[in-house]
TORMI-626156 format. One record per residue (C-alpha): residue in three letters; residue number from 1; x, y, z. Coordinates in nm, 4 decimals, decimal comma. Layout:
residues N
rest;nr;c1;c2;c3
ALA;NUM;X;Y;Z
...
This chain:
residues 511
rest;nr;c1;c2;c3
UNK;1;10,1180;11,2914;12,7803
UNK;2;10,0291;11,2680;12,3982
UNK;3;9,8772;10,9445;12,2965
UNK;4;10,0458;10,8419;11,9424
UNK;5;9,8247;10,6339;11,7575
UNK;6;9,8159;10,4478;11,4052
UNK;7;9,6024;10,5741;11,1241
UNK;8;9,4746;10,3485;10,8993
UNK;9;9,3459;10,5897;10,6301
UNK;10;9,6500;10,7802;10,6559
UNK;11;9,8458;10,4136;10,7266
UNK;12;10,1335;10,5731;10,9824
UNK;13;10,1244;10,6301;11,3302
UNK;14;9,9913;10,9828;11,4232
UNK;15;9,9812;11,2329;11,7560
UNK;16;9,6633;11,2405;11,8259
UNK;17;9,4703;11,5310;11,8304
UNK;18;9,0639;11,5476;11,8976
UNK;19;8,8711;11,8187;11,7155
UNK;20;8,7698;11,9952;12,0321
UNK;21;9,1182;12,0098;12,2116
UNK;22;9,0006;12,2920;12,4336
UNK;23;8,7570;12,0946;12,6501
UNK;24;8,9332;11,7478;12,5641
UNK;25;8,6289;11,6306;12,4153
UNK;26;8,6788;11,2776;12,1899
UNK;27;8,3802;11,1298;12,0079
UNK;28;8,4246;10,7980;11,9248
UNK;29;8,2090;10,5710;11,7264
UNK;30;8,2569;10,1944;11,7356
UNK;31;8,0865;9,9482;11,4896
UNK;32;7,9280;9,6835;11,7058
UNK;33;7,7804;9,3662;11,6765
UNK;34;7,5418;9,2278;11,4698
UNK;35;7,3356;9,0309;11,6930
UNK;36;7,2089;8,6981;11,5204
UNK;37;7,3942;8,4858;11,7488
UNK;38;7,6089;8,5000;12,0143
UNK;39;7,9548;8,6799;11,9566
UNK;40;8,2721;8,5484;11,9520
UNK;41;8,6162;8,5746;12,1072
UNK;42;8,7642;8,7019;11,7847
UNK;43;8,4626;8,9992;11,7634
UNK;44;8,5675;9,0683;12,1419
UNK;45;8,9128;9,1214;12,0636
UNK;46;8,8081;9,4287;11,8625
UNK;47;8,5790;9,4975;12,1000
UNK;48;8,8210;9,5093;12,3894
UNK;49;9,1007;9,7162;12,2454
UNK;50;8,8263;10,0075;12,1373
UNK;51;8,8110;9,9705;12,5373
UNK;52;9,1636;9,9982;12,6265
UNK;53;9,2041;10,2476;12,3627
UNK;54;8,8967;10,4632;12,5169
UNK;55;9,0321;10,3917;12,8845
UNK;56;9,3872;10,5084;12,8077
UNK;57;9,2434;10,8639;12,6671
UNK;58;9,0680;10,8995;12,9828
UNK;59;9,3947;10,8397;13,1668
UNK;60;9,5181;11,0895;13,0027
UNK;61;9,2807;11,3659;13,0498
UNK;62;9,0394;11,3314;12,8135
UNK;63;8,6439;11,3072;12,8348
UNK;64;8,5032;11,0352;12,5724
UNK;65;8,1956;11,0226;12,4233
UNK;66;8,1616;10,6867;12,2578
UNK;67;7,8737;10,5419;12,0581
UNK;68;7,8433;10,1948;11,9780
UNK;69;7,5884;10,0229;11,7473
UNK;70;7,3870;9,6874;11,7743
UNK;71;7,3318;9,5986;11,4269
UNK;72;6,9538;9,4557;11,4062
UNK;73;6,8528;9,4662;11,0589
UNK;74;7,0445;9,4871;10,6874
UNK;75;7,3670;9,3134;10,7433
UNK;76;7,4138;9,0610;10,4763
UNK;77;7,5981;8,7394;10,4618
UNK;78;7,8131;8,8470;10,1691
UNK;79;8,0081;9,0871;10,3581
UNK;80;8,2431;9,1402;10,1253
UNK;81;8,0271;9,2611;9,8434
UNK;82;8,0168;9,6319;9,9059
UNK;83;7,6639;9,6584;9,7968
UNK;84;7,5487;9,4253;10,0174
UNK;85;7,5303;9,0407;9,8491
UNK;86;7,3493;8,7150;10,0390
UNK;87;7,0567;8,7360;10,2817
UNK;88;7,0005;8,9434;10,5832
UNK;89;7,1682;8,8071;10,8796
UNK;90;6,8666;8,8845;11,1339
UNK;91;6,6834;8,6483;10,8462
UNK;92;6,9202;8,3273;10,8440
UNK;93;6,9106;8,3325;11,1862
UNK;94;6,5510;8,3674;11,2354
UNK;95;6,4951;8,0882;10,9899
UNK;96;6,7659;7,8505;11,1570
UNK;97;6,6243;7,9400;11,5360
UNK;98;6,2298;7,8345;11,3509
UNK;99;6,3623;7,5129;11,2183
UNK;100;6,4883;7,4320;11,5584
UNK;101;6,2173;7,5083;11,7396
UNK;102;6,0341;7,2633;11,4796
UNK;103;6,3000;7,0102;11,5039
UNK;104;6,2674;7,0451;11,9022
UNK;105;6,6569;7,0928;11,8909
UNK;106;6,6371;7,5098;12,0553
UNK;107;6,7759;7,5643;12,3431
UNK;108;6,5192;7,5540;12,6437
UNK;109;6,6215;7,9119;12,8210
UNK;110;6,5447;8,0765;12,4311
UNK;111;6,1695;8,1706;12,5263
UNK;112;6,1526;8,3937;12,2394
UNK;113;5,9102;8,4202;11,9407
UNK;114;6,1444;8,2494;11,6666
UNK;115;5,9721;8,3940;11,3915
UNK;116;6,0305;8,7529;11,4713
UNK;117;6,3620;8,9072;11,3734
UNK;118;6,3329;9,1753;11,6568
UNK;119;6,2793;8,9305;11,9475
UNK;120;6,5755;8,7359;11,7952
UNK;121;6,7900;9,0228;11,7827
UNK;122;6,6968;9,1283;12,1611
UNK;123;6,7689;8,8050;12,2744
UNK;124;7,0962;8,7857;12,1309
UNK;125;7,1814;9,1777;12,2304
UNK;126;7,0884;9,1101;12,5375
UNK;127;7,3132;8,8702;12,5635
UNK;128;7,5917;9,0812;12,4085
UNK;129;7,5655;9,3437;12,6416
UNK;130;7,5960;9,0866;12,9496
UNK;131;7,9096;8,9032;12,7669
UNK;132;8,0392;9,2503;12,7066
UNK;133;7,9777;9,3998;13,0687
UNK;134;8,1551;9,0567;13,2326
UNK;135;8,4644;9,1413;13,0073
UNK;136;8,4637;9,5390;13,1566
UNK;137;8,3574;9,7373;12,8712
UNK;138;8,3218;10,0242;12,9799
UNK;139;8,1187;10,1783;12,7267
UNK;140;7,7604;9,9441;12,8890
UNK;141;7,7678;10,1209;13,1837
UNK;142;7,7584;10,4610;13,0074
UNK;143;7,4750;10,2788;12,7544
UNK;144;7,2671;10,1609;13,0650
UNK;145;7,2771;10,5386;13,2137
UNK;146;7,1914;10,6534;12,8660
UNK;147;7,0941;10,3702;12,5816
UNK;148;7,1028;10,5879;12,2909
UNK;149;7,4596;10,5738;12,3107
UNK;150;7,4108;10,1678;12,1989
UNK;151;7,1713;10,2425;11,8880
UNK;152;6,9911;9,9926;11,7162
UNK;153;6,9501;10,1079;11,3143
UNK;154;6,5667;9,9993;11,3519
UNK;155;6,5391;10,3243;11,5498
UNK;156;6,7410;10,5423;11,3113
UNK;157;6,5238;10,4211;10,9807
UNK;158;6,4251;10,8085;10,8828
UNK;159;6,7832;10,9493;10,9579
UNK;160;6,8964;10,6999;10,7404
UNK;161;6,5972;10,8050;10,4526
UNK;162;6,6590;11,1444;10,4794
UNK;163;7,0606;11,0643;10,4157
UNK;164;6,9463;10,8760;10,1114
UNK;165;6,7523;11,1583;9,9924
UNK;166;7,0267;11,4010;10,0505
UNK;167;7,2408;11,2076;9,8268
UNK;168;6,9675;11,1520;9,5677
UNK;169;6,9755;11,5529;9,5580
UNK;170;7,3233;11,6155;9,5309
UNK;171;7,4032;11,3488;9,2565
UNK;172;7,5769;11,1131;9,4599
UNK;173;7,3323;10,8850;9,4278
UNK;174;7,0530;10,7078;9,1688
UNK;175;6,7645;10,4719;9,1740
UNK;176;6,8661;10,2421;8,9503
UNK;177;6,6083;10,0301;8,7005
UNK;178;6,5425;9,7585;8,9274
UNK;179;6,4608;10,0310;9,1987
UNK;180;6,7203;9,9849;9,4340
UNK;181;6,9042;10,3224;9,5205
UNK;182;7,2741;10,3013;9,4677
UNK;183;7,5412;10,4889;9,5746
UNK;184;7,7871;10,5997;9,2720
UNK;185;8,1322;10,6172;9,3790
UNK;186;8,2362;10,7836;9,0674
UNK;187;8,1350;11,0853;9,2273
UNK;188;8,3293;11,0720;9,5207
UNK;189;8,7027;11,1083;9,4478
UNK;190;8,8649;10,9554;9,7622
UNK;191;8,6522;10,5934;9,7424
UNK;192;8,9073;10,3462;9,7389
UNK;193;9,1525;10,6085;10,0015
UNK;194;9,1296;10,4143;10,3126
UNK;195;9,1504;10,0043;10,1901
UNK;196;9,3657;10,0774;9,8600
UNK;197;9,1727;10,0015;9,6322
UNK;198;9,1473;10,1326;9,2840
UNK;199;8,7939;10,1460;9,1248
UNK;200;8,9408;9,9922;8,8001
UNK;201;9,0261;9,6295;8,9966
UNK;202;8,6634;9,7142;9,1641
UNK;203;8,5184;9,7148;8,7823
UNK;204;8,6817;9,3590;8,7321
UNK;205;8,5295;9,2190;9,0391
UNK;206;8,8456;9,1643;9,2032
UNK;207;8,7847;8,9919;9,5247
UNK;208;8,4710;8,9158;9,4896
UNK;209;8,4469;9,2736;9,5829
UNK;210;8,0930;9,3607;9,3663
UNK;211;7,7772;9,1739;9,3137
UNK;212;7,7930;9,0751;8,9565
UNK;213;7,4281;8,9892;8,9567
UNK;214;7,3068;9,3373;8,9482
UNK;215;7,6196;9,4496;8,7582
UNK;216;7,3422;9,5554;8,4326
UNK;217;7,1230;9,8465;8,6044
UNK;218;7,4646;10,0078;8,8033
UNK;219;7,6450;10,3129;8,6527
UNK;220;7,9682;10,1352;8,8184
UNK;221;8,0259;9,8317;8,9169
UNK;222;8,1856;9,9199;9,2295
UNK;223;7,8694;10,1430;9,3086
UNK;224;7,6978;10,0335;9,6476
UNK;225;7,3161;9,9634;9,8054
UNK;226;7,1322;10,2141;10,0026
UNK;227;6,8368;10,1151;9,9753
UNK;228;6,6237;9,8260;9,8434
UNK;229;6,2507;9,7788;9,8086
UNK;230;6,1415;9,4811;9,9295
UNK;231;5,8650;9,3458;10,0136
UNK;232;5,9041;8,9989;10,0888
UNK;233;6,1979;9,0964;10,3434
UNK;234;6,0804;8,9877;10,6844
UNK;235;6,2091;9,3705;10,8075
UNK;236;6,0838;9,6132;10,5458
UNK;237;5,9771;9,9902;10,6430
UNK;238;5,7858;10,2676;10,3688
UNK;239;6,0393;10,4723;10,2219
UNK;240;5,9991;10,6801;9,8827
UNK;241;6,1658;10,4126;9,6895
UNK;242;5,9082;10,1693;9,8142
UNK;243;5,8521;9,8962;10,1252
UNK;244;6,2457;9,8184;10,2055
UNK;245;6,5602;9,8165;10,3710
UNK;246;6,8298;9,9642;10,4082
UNK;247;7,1836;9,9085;10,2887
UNK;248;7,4126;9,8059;10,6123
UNK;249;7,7018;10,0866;10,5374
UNK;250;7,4193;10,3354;10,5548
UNK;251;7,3061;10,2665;10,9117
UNK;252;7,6300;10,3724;11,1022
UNK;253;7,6921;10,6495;10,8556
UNK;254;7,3117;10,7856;11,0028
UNK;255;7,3991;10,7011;11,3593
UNK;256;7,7227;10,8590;11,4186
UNK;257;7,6091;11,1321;11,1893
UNK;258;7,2816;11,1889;11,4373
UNK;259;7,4955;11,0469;11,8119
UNK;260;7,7875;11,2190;11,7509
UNK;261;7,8091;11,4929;11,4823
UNK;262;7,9387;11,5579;11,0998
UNK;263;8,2894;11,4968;11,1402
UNK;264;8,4145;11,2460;11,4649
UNK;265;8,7406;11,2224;11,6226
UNK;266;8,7715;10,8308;11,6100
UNK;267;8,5652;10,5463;11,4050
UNK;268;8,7008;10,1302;11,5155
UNK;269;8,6311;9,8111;11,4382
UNK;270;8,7739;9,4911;11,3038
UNK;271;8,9897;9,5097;10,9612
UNK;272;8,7108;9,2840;10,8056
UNK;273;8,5488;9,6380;10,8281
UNK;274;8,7878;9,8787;10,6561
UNK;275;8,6279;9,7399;10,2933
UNK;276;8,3539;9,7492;10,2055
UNK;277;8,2040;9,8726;10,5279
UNK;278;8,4272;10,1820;10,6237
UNK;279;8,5674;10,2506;10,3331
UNK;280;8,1197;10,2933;10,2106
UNK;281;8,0462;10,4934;10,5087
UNK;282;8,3497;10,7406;10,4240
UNK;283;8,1951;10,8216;10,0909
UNK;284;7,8344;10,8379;10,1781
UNK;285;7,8716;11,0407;10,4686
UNK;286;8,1497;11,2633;10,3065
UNK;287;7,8719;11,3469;10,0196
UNK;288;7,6257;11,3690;10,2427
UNK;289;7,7462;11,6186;10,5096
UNK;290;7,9824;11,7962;10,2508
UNK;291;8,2589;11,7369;10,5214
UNK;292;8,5983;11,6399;10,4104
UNK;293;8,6290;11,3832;10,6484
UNK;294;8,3545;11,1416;10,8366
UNK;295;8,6187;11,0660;11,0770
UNK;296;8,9796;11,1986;11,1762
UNK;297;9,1302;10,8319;11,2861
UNK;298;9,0575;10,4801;11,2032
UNK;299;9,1281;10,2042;11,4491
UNK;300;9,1115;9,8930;11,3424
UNK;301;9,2156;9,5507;11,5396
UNK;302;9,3791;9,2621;11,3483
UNK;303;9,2284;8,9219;11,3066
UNK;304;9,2621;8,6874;11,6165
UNK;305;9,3800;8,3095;11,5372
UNK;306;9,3100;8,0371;11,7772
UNK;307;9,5849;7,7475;11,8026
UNK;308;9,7637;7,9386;11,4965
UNK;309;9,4694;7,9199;11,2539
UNK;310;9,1582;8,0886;11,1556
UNK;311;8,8753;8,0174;11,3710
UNK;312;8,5965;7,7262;11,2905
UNK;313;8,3247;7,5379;11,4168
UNK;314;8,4599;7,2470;11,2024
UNK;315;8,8137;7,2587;11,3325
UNK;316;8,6729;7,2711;11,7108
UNK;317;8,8487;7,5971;11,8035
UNK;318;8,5505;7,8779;11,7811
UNK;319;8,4757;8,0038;12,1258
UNK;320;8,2141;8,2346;12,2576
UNK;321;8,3163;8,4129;12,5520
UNK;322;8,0627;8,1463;12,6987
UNK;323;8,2286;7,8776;12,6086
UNK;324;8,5273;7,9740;12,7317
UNK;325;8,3260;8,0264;13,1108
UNK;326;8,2067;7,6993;13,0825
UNK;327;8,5542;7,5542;13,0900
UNK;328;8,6285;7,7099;13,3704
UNK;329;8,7648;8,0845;13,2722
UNK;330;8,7271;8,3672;13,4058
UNK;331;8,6160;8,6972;13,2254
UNK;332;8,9664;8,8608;13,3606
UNK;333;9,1905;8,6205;13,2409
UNK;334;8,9958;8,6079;12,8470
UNK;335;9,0062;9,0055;12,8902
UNK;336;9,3826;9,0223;12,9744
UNK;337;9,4788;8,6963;12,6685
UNK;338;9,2317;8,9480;12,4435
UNK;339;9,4445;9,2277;12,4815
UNK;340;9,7632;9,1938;12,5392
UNK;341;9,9196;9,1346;12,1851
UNK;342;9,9033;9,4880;12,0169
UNK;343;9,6161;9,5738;11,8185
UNK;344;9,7820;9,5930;11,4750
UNK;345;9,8909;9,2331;11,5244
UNK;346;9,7213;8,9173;11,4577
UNK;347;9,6953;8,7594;11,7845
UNK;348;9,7273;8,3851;11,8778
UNK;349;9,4966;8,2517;12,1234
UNK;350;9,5136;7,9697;12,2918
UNK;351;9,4397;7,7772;12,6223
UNK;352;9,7645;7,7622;12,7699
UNK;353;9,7940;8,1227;12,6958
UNK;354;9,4605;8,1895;12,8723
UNK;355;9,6146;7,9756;13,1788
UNK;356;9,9056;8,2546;13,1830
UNK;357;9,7197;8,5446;13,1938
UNK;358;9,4965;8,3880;13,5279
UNK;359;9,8554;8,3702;13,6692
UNK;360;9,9250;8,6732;13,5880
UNK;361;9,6330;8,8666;13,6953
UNK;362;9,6424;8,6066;14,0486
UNK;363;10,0071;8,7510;14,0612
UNK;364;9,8766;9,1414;14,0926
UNK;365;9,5542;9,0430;14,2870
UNK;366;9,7618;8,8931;14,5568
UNK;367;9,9939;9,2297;14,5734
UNK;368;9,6836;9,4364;14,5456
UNK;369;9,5442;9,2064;14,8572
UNK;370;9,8937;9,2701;15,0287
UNK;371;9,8825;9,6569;14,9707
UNK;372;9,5471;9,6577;15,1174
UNK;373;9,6515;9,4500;15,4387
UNK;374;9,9052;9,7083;15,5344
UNK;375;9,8539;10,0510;15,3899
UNK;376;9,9031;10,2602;15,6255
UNK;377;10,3239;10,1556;15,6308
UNK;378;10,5126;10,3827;15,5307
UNK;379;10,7201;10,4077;15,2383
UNK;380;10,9864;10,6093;15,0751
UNK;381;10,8534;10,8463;14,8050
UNK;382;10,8556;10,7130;14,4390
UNK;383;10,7257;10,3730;14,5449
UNK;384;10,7713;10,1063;14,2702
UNK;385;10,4506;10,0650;14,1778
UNK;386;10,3839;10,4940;14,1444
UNK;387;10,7010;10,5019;13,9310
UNK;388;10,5427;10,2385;13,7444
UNK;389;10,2449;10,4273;13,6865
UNK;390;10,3629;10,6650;13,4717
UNK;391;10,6030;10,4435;13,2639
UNK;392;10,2671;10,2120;13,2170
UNK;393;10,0528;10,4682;13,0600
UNK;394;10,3415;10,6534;12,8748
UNK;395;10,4032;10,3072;12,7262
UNK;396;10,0209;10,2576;12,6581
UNK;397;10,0606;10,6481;12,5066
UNK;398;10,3280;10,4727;12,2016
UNK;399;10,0501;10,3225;12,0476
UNK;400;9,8183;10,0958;12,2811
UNK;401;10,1694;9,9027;12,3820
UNK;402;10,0274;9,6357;12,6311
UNK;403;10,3052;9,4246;12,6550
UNK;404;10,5428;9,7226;12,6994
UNK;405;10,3269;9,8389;12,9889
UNK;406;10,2777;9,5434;13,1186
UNK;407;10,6831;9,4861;13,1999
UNK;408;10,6603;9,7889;13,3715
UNK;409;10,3636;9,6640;13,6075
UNK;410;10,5687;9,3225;13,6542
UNK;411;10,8703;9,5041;13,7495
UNK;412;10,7013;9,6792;14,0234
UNK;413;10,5298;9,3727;14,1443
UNK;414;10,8801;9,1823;14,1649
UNK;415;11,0098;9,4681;14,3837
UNK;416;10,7509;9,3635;14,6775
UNK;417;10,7896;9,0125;14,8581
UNK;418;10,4575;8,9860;14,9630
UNK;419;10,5518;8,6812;15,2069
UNK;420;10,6575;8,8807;15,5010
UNK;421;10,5458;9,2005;15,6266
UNK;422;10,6706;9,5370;15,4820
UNK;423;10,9708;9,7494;15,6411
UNK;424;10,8737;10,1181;15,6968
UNK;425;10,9579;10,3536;15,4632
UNK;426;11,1138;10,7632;15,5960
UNK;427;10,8880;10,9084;15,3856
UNK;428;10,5620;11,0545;15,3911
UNK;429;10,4229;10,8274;15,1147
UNK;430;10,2111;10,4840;15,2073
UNK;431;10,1122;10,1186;15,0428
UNK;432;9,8173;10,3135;15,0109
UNK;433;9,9339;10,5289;14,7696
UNK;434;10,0909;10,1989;14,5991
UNK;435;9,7762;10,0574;14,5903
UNK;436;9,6012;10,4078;14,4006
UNK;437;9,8962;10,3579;14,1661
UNK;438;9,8413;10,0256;14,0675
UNK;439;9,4460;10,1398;14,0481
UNK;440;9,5366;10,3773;13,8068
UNK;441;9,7335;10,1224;13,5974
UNK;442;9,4275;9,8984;13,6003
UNK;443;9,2159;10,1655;13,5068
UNK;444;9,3588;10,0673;13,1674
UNK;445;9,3859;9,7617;13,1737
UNK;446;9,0473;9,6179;13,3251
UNK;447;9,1184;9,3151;13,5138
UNK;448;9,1116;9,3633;13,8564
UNK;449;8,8406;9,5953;13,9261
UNK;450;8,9996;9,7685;14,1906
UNK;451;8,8315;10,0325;14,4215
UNK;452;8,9663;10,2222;14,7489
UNK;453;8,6129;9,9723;14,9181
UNK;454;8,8334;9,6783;14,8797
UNK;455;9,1254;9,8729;15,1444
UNK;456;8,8363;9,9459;15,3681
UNK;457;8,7462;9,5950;15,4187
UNK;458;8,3882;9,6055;15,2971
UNK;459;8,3101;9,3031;15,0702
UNK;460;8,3515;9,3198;14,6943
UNK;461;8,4503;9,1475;14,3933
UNK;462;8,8152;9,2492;14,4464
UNK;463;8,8076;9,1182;14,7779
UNK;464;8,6542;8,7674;14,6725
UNK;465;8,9610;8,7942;14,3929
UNK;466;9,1952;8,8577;14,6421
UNK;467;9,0747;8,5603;14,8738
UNK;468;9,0990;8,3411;14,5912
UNK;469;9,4233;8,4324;14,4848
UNK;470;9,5759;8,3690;14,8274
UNK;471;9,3929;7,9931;14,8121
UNK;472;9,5781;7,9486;14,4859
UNK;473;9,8992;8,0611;14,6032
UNK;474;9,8356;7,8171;14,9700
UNK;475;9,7466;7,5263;14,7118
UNK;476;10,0520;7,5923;14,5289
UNK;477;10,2819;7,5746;14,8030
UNK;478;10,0258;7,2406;14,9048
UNK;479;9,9716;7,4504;15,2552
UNK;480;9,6249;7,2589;15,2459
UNK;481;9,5034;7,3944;15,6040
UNK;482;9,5211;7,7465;15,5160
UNK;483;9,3349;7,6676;15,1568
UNK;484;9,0803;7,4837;15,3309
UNK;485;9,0352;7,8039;15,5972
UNK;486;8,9460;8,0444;15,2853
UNK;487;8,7371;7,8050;15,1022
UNK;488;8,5256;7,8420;15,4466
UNK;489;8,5642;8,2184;15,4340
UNK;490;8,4078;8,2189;15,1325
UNK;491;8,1288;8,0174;15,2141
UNK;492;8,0696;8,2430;15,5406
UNK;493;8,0802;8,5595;15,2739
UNK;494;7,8110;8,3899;15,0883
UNK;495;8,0434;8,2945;14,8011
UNK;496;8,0934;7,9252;14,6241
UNK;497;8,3602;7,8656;14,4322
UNK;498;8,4785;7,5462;14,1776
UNK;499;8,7986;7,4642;14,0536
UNK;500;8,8480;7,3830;13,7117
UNK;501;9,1072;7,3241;13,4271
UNK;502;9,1541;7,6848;13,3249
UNK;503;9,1165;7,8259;13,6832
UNK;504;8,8772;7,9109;13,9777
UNK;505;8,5730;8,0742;13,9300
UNK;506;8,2968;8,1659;14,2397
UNK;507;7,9783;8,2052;14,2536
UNK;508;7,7038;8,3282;14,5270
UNK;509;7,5685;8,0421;14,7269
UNK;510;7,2596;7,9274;14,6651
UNK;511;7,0086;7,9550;14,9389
């Protein structure tokens, strides 16, 4: 199958094709987080599809090599002033965590130094990477076999230098009278290729796009940071424009550039990113490399709303994947509401729609739990769910088409009555060989975890899913006896579990 896939610096949908297609190689490069506090359900949402996106190119054949960053240092509030406007991120939120410390408002489980920038930044990536491995990215269990593949730019400070000075040399860039080094994107015909725009609305500060402030020492107004001397900034390093930092579109341009190589088969993120952030690290790291391209496709995810409107503290409806746990969701079910509107579609999230997709997933738990029970009956050949299988991932193949899949996966599900035992099949085929086809869809899609462990009977998280599920289904149909007899299954498995408004979520028992 040939996975078709929209561009957005070429803005249509494209075959793909990776720059090694021999060994079916893809690098793929994903601006992550920055880490000053905890991230949301609308950075997750980009997050996630990179995910799906990654999972249905290994469904496919291919071997991925994907690289994400953890932003510690030179991110600045102003994000859309392409050279970099505001203060540094990993600075407001050191100064807010110090002030509550003083105000004896932090939290009691943040046993951090709140006056160092690093220790704030580990705490939060730590706490990224945990909110990120709950929600099955699969990219943190490559990063914990191998962390370079999650980079942090304090670690790439000389790469990013010796960029800098590589530009200096080749007249792509100037330090400017006030010292900074800027990047002029006069000389570098395709700025403006992948967002639209034209450097003559970048001249008139359109969209707040430029930093009138330092408009007098720039060649261009449109022309972008690098680096900036410093020293006052909490995070400064020696560089040979002085004590400093660097500019925030430089540090993925030297990561990916170091992680991955020149030229990479795929770069995502949110469409917040495609200006100024992309569209900076396309010219930079063009110039610097003398490549034609930094990267062969763009992926970018669409904004997520929440109740129909942008999200806010002030309007009550911003959720951290935390939040969402508290209230009694489970990582599957915010997963499967993340994903399933198409990534080049704002997405509308919203608690009832996060109550569907639990009853959805409970839906193909239960089968999966029925498959398992009697495996070894035999079917015909072409069993629903194996037909399904390959409509699912040539759907996912038309351009990350959840939804579509997903009917597919339903269809199958409706043509088993798990209530009553199977008939045997005349073929040689089993519910086994159901149940590895509705692995392979979930391979995909993340939510069930499945593995051939949970067929043998030995205890795992699909098994505890499965349990549950069947409780739900014996509450639903107010059988009370049997609910009560797997609530006490549970317990003898070592496993707690709570009802709540959004769902059922377990635990392991406390001793």
């Amino acid at each position: 199958m040939q996975l078709k896939l929209y561009n957005s610096l070429t803005h249509k949908t494209e075959t793909f094709t990776p720059i090694d297609p021999e060994n079916k190689v893809v690098t793929f490069y994903s601006c992550g987080p920055t880490v000053y506090d905890y991230a949301h359900i609308g950075n997750f949402r980009a997050f996630l599809n990179a995910d799906v996106l990654r999972r249905t190119l290994e469904a496919i054949g291919y071997e991925v090599k994907q690289v994400m960053n953890i932003t510690d240092v030179g991110h600045m509030t102003e994000d859309t002033l392409a050279d970099g406007g505001g203060e540094d991120k990993m600075e407001v939120a050191t100064a807010r965590l110090l002030e509550a410390k003083k105000s004896g408002t932090l939290p009691c489980k943040l046993t951090i130094d709140t006056n160092d920038p690093l220790a704030v930044a580990e705490f939060y990536a730590s706490a990224f990477i945990q909110d990120a491995k709950s929600l099955g990215i699969r990219m943190i269990a490559d990063a914990e076999k191998n962390p370079e593949l999650m980079p942090r730019p304090t670690q790439y400070i000389p790469q990013m230098i010796s960029m800098v000075e590589i530009l200096i040399e080749k007249g792509n860039a100037y330090v400017a009278s006030d010292g900074v080094v800027y990047f002029d994107v006069e000389s570098f015909s395709k700025y403006g290729e992948l967002s639209g725009n034209t450097l003559d609305a970048l001249r008139s500060g359109e969209g707040g796009r430029v930093n009138m402030e330092t408009q007098a020492v720039k060649k261009n107004p449109a022309d972008f940071m690098l680096w900036k001397p410093d020293k006052t900034h909490m995070m400064r390093w020696p560089s040979p424009w002085g004590d400093g930092y660097p500019g925030w579109h430089l540090e993925c341009s030297s990561m990916a550039t170091e992680l991955l190589g020149e030229v990479i088969d795929i770069h995502s993120g949110g469409e917040d990113n495609i200006f100024p952030h992309h569209e900076c690290e396309i010219a930079q790291s063009c110039c610097a490399t003398g490549k034609d391209a930094f990267a062969h496709y763009w992926f970018h995810t669409r904004f997520l709303l929440v109740d129909g409107t942008k999200m806010s503290k002030s309007k009550g409806n911003f959720y951290t994947l935390r939040d969402l746990v508290a209230k009694g969701a489970t990582p599957a079910a915010i997963r499967l509401e993340l994903i399933r509107t198409n990534y080049c579609s704002n997405a509308n999230f919203t608690m009832q729609g996060l109550k569907d997709s639990q009853r959805q997933i409970n839906r193909w738990r239960r089968l999966a739990n029925w498959l398992c029970e009697h495996s070894e009956t035999k079917i015909d050949e072409n069993g629903p769910m194996q037909m399904a299988r390959n409509k699912f991932i040539a759907t996912m193949c038309e351009d990350l088409n959840v939804s579509g899949a997903i009917g597919f996966l339903n269809e199958a599900v409706s043509a088993y009555s798990v209530d009553s035992a199977p008939k045997s099949g005349c073929g040689r085929a089993t519910l086994h060989d159901e149940f590895l086809a509705l692995q392979e869809i979930d391979s995909i899609l993340g939510v069930l975890d499945l593995t051939d462990e949970a067929c043998a009977g030995d205890l795992d998280v699909t098994k505890i899913d499965c349990l549950i599920a069947s409780r739900l289904t014996a509450r639903e149909e107010k059988d009370w006896a049997r609910a009560d007899e797997i609530r006490d299954e549970l317990l003898g498995l070592g496993i707690t579990i709570k009802d709540g408004a959004q769902g059922t979520t377990w635990s392991r028992t406390v001793q």
